[in-house]
C-alpha atoms as an extended CHARMM CRD file, in Angstrom:
* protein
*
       139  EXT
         1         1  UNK       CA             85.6700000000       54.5140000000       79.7070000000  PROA      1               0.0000000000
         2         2  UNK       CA             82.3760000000       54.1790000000       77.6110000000  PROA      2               0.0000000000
         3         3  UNK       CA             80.3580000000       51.4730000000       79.3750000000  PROA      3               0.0000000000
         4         4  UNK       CA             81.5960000000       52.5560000000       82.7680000000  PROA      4               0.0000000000
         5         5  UNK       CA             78.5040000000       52.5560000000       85.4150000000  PROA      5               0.0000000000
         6         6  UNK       CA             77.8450000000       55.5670000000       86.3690000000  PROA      6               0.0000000000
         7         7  UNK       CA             79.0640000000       56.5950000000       90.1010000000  PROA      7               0.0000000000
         8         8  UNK       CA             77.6360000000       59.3420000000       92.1320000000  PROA      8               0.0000000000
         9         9  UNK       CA             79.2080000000       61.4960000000       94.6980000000  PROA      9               0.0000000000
        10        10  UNK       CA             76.4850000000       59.7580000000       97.1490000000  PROA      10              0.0000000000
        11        11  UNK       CA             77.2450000000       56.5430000000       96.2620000000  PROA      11              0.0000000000
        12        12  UNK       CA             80.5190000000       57.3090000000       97.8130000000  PROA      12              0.0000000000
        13        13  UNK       CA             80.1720000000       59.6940000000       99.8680000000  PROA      13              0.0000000000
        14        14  UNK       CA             81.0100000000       59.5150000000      104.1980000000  PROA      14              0.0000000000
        15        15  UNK       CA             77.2820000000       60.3870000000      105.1650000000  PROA      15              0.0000000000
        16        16  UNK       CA             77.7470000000       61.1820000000      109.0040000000  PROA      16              0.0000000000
        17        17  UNK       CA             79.0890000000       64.6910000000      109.5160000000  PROA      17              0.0000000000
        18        18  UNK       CA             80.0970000000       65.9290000000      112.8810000000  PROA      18              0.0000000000
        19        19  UNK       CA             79.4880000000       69.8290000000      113.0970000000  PROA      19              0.0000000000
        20        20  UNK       CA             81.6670000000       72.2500000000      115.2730000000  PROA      20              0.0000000000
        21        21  UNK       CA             80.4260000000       76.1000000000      116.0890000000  PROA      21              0.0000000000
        22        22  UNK       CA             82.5390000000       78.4580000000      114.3900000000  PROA      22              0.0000000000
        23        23  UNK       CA             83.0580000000       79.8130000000      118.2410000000  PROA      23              0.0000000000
        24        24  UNK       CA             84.5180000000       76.7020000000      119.3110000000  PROA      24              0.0000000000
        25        25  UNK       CA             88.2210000000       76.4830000000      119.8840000000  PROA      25              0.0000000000
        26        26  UNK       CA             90.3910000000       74.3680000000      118.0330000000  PROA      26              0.0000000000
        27        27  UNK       CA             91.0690000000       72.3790000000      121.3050000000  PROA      27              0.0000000000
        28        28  UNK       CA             87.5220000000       71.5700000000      121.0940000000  PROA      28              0.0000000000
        29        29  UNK       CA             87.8640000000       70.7010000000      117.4720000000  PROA      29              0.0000000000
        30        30  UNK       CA             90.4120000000       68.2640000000      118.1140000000  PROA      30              0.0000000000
        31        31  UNK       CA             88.4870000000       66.7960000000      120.4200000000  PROA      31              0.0000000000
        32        32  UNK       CA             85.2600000000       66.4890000000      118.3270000000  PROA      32              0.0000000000
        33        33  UNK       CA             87.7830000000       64.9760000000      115.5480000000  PROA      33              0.0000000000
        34        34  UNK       CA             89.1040000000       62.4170000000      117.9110000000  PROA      34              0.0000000000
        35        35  UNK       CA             85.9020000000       61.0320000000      119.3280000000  PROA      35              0.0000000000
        36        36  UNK       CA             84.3180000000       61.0700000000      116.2760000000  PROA      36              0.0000000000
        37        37  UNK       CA             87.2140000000       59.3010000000      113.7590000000  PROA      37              0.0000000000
        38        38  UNK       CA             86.7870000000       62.3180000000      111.4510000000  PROA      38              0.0000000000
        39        39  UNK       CA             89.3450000000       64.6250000000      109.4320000000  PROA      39              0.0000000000
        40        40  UNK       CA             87.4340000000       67.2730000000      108.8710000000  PROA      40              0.0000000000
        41        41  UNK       CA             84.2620000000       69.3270000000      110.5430000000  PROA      41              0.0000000000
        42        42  UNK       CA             81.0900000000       71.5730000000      109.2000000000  PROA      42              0.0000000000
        43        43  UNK       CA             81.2850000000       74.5850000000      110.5530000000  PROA      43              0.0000000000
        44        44  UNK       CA             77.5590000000       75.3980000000      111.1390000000  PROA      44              0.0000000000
        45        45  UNK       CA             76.0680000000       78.3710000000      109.2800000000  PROA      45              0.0000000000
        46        46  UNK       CA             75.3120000000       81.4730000000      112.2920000000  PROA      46              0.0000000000
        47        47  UNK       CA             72.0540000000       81.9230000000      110.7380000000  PROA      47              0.0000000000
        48        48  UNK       CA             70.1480000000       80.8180000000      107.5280000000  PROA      48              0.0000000000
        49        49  UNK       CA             71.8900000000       83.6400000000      105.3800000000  PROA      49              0.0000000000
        50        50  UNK       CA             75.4340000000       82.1080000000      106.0800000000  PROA      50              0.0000000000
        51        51  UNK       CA             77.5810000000       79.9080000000      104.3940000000  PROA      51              0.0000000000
        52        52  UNK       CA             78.8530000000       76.7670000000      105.3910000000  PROA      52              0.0000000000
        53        53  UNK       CA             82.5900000000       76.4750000000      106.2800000000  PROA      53              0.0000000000
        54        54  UNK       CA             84.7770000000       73.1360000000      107.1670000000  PROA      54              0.0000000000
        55        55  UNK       CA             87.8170000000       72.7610000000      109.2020000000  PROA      55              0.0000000000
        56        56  UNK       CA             90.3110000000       69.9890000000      108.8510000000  PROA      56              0.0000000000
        57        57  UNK       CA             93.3350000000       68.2780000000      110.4930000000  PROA      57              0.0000000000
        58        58  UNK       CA             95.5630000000       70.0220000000      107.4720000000  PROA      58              0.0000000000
        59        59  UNK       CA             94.1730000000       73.4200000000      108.9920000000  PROA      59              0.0000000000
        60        60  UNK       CA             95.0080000000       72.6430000000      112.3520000000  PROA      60              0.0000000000
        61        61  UNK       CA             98.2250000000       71.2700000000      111.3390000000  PROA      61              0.0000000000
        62        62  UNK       CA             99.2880000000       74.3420000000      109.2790000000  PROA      62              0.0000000000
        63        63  UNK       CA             97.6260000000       77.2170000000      110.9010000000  PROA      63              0.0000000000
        64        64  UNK       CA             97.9000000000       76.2730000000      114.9330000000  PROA      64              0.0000000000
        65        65  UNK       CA            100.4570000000       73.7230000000      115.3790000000  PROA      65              0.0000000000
        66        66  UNK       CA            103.0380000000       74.4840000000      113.0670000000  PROA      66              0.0000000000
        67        67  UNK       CA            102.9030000000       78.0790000000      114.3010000000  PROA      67              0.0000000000
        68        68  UNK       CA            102.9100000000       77.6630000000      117.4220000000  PROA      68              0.0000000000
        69        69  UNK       CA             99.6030000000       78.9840000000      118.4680000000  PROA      69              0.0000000000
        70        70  UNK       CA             97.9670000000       77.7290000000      121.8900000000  PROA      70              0.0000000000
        71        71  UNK       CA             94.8580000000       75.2210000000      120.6670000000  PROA      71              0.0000000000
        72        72  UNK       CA             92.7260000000       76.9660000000      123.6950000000  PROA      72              0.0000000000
        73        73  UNK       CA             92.7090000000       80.2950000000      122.4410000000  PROA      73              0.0000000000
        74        74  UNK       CA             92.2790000000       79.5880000000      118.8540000000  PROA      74              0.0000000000
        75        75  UNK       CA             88.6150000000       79.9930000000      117.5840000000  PROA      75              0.0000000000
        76        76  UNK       CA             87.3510000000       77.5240000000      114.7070000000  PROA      76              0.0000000000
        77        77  UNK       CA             86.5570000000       80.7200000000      112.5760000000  PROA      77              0.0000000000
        78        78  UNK       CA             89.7430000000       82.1300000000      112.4600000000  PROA      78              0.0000000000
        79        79  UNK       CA             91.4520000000       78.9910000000      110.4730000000  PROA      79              0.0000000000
        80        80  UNK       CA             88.6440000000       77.6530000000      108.6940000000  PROA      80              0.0000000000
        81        81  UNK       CA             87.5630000000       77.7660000000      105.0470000000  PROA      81              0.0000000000
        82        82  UNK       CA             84.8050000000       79.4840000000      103.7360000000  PROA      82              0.0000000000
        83        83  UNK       CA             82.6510000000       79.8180000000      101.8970000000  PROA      83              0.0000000000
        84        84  UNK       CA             83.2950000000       75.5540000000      101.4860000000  PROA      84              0.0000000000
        85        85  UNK       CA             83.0820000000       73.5760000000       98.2060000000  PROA      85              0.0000000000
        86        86  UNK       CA             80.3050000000       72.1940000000       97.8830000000  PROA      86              0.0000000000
        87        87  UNK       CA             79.3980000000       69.4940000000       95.6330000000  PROA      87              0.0000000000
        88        88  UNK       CA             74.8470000000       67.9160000000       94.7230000000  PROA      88              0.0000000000
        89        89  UNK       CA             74.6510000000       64.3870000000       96.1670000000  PROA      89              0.0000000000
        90        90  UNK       CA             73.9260000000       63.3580000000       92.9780000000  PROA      90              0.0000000000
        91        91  UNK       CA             76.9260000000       64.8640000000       91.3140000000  PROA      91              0.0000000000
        92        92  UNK       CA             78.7970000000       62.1590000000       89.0460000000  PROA      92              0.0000000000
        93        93  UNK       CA             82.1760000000       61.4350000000       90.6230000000  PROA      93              0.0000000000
        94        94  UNK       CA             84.3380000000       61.8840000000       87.3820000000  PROA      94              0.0000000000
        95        95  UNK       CA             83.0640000000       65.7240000000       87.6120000000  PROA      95              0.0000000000
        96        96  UNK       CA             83.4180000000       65.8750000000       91.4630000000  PROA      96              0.0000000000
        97        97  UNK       CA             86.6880000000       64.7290000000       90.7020000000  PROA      97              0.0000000000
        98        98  UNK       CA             88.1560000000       67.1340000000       88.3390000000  PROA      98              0.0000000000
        99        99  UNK       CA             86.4450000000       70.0660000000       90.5250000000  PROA      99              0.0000000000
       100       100  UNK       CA             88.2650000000       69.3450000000       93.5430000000  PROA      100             0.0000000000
       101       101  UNK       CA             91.3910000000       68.7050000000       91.6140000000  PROA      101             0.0000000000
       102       102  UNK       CA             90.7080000000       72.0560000000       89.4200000000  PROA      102             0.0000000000
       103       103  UNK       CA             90.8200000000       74.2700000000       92.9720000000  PROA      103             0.0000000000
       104       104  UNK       CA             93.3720000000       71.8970000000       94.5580000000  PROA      104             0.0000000000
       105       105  UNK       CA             91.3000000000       70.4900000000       97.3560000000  PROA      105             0.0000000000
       106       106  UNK       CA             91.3750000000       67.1960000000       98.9570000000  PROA      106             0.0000000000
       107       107  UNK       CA             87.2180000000       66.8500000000       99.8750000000  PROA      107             0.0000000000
       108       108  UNK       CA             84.1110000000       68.6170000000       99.7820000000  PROA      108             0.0000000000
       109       109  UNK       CA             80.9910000000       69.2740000000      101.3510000000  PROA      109             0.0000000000
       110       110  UNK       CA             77.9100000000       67.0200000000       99.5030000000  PROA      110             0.0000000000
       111       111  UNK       CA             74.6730000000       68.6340000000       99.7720000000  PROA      111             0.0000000000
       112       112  UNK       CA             71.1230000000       67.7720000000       98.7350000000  PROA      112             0.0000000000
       113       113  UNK       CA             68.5890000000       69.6980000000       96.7580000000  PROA      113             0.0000000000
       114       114  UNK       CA             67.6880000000       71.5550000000       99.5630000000  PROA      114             0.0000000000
       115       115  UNK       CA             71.7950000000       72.6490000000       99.9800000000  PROA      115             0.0000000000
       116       116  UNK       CA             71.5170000000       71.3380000000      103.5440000000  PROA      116             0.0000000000
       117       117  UNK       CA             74.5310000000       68.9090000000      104.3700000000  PROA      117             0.0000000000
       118       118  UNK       CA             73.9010000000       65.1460000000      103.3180000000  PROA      118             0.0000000000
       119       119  UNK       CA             78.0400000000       64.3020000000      103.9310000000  PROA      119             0.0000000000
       120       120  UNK       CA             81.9790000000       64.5270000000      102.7250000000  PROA      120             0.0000000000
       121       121  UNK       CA             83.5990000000       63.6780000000       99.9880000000  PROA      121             0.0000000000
       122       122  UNK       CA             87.2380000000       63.1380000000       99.2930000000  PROA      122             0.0000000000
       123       123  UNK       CA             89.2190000000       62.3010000000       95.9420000000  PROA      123             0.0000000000
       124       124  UNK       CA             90.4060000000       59.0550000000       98.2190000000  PROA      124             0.0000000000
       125       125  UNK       CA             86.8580000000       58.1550000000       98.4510000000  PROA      125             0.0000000000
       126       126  UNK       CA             85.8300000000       58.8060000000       94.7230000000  PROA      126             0.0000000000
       127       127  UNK       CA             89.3610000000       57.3000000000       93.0870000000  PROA      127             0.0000000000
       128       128  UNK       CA             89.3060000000       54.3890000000       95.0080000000  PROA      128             0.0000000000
       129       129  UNK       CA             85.7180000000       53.7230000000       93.8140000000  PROA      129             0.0000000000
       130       130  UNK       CA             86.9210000000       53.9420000000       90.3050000000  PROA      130             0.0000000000
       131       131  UNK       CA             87.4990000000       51.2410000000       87.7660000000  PROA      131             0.0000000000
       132       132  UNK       CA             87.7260000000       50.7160000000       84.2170000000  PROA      132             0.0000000000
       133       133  UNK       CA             85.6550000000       48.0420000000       82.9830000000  PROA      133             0.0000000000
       134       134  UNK       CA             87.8890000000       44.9120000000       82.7260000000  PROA      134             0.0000000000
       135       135  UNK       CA             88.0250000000       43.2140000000       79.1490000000  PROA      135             0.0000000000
       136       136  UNK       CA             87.0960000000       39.5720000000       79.5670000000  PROA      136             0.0000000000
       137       137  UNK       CA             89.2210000000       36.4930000000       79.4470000000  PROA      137             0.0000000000
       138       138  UNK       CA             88.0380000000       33.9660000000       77.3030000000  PROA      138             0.0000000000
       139       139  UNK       CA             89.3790000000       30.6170000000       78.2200000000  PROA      139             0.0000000000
């Protein structure tokens, strides 16, 4: 490991966000998910004393679908988490890393100095970014 560069969380990080009102439904979600690619949404903040909060497919999954709940009557706010994890843009991914895993999640919120969102992070994103230095060959 010595030698390794060193990696930051915005080095890595997906920097386009899609946001979703916490007022939306989850139909709506899914919608915003679809057209956008995404996995995951920022829940805007109702006001500048709020928090942050993210919904994903896993919530949708586990708290609408597998329940049986109709998606058009479902509000974002009811099924999302928050407060979310957040993690500084300039975070090294080895720490990111054994956060996320610590609290058992699967991405995280990156924000700048400023804690306004700059993007998402996932372990997929930050393990596949990792290698070990490679000894060299001589031939």
């Amino acid at each position: 490991m010595n030698g390794s560069p060193i990696i930051r969380v915005g080095d890595v990080m997906t920097p386009t966000i899609k946001k979703i009102a916490g007022m939306a439904t989850v139909a709506e979600a899914i919608e915003t998910m679809r057209e956008a690619g995404v996995s995951s949404l920022v829940v805007e903040r109702r006001d500048a004393a709020d928090e942050y909060g993210l919904v994903a497919i896993t919530d949708i999954a586990r708290e609408v679908i597998a329940t049986e709940r109709p998606v058009h009557r479902v509000n974002v706010y009811e099924i999302m988490t928050k407060p979310v994890l957040s993690v500084p843009v300039d975070m090294q991914t080895k720490y990111a890393v054994r956060l996320l895993v610590s609290f058992k999640l699967s991405r995280a919120l990156v924000v700048d100095h400023a804690r306004a969102p700059a993007g998402i992070v996932t372990l997929r994103d930050m393990v596949l970014c990792y290698q070990e230095p490679q000894p060299s060959r001589a031939k």
